[in-house]
C-alpha positions, 0 to 999 in steps of 0.5 A, spaced: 432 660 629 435 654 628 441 657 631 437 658 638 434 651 637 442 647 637 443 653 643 438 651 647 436 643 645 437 638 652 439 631 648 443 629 642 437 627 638 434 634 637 441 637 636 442 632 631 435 633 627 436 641 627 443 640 624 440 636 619 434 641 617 440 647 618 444 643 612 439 642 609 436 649 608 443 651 606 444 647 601 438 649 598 441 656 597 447 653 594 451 654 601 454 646 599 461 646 602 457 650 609 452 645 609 458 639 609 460 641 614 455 642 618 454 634 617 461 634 619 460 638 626 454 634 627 457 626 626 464 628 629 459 630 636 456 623 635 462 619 633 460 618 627 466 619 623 473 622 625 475 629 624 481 629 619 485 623 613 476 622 610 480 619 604 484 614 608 477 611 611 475 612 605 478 606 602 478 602 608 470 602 608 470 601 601 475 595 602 469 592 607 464 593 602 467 589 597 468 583 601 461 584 602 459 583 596 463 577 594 461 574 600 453 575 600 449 575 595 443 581 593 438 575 597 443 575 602 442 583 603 435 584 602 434 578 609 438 584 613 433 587 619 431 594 620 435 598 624 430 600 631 436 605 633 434 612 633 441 615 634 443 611 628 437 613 624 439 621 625 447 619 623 444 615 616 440 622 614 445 626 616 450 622 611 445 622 606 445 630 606 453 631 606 453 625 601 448 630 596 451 636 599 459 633 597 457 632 590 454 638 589 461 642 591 464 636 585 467 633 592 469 626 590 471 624 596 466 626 601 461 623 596 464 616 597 465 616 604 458 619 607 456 613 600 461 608 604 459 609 612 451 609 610 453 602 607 458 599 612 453 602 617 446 598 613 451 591 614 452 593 621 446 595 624 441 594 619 436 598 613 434 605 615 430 610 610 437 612 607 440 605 606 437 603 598 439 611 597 447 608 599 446 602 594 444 606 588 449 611 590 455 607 590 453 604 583 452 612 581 460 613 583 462 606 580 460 609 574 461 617 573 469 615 576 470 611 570 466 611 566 465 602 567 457 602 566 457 594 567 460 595 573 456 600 576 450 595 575 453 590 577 457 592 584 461 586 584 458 580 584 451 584 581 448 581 575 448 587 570 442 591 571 440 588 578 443 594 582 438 599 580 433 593 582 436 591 589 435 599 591 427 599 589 427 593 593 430 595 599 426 602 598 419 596 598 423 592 604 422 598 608 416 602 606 413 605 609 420 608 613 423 609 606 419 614 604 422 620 605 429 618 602 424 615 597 425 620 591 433 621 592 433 614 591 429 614 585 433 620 582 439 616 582 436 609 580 433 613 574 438 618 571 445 615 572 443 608 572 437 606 569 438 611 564 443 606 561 439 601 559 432 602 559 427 605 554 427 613 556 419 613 557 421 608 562 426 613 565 421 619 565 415 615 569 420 614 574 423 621 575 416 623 574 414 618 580 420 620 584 419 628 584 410 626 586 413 622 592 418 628 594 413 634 594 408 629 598 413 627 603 416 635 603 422 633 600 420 640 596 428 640 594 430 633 591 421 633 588 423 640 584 430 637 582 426 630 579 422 634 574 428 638 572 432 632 570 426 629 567 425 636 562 433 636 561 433 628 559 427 629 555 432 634 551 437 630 552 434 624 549 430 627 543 423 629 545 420 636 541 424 642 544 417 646 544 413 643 550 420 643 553 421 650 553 414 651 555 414 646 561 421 648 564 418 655 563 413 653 567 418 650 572 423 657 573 416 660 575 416 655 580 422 654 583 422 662 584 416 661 588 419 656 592 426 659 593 430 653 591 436 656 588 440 649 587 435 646 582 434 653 578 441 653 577 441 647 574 435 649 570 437 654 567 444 652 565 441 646 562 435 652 557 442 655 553 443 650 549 435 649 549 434 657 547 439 657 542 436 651 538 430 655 538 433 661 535 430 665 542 438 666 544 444 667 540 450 662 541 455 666 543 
């Protein structure tokens, strides 16, 4: 159906929406590089984004980006207006979408530049939804790439601490149009930055928080794979085992019923080593 739509659609608007929601739907079947590059088909028609050489852009934008930050401060950031330019708004989504789409598929490079484009576009034209999700992303890279955890929180010229900060502000400047990327920015504030530093009860409510803004926005997906990270970083961080297994048991139920194949799949990596510490699986 979404075929026919793309097909059939009068205007770019609407064939850039059902990209999206094809993407999207795609990924939740774990389909993640075929759901990429129809984030790609749909930038490169817009002109978005070039076809080919993403790393060298990469760099370029990255290099942009840090002279940004030297230049104005996380004040200076949250002064910048909100972007009006429907097209833009669609363009900044479906950067979003490949940016989780190109981590799922382990592909760095796609990741930094769909994380790159959406902040050099943020500086340009203003916030949209997916601008906060852009800063707390950014800071999520800086430390998986190398392992530099201060200076994944401190961006720059970014005080240790202050980026997850930043993004929740710029979630709060843009309420209530930040709402449906609301979750996706939690999780990353959550589990890869926050999780530094903060105490885990801290860490959870806001995981917690994220997967309720999710499944009320429809952001079924990112609200399921929210509370999938709070059991995984309730194990992680030394909580009881019994009520873990009960609740992740109760989660596969529901991740069954509502076919998110790329969150059960986590899920249910995660439960091996659970399983085994409670004798209901044997190590192999």
């Amino acid at each position: 159906m979404a075929q026919i739509v793309l097909d059939n659609a009068r205007n770019l608007e609407d064939k850039l929406t059902t990209f999206l929601v094809l993407a999207e739907a795609k990924g939740r079947r774990q389909l993640y590089v075929e759901s990429l590059l129809l984030c790609h088909e749909a930038l490169i028609k817009v002109g978005a984004i070039p076809k080919r050489v993403h790393f060298f852009h990469m760099k370029k934008d990255c290099k942009v980006i840090k002279r940004f930050f030297k230049k104005y401060s996380d004040y200076d950031i949250l002064l910048l207006p909100i972007c009006q330019d429907k097209t833009k708004i669609i363009i900044m989504d479906l950067l979003s979408q490949a940016s989780r789409r190109a981590l799922f598929s382990g592909n760095q490079t796609e990741f930094l530049f769909a994380i790159a484009r959406k902040l050099r576009m943020t500086f340009e034209y203003g916030f949209t939804r997916g601008s906060a999700h852009a800063f707390a992303s950014y800071g999520q890279f800086l430390q998986s790439s190398g392992n530099d955890v201060e200076g994944a929180l401190r961006m720059g010229r970014l005080a240790p601490l202050r980026m997850g900060r930043l993004a929740r502000q710029i979630l709060d400047k843009t309420d209530p149009i930040s709402r449906p990327m609301k979750c996706q920015t939690l999780f990353v504030v959550a589990y890869f930055l926050e999780a530094w530093g903060f105490p885990r009860e801290y860490v959870m409510e806001t995981l917690r928080e994220a997967h309720t803004s999710g499944m009320a926005k429809g952001n079924i997906e990112v609200g399921f794979q929210c509370i999938v990270l709070c059991n995984i970083f309730a194990q992680n961080s030394g909580y009881p085992l019994g009520p873990i297994d009960k609740s992740g048991t109760e989660l596969i139920q529901q991740l069954h019923l509502y076919n998110v194949d790329s969150v059960l799949a986590q899920l249910t990596a995660s439960r091996l080593s659970l399983l085994c510490l409670l004798g209901k699986e044997k190590v192999d």
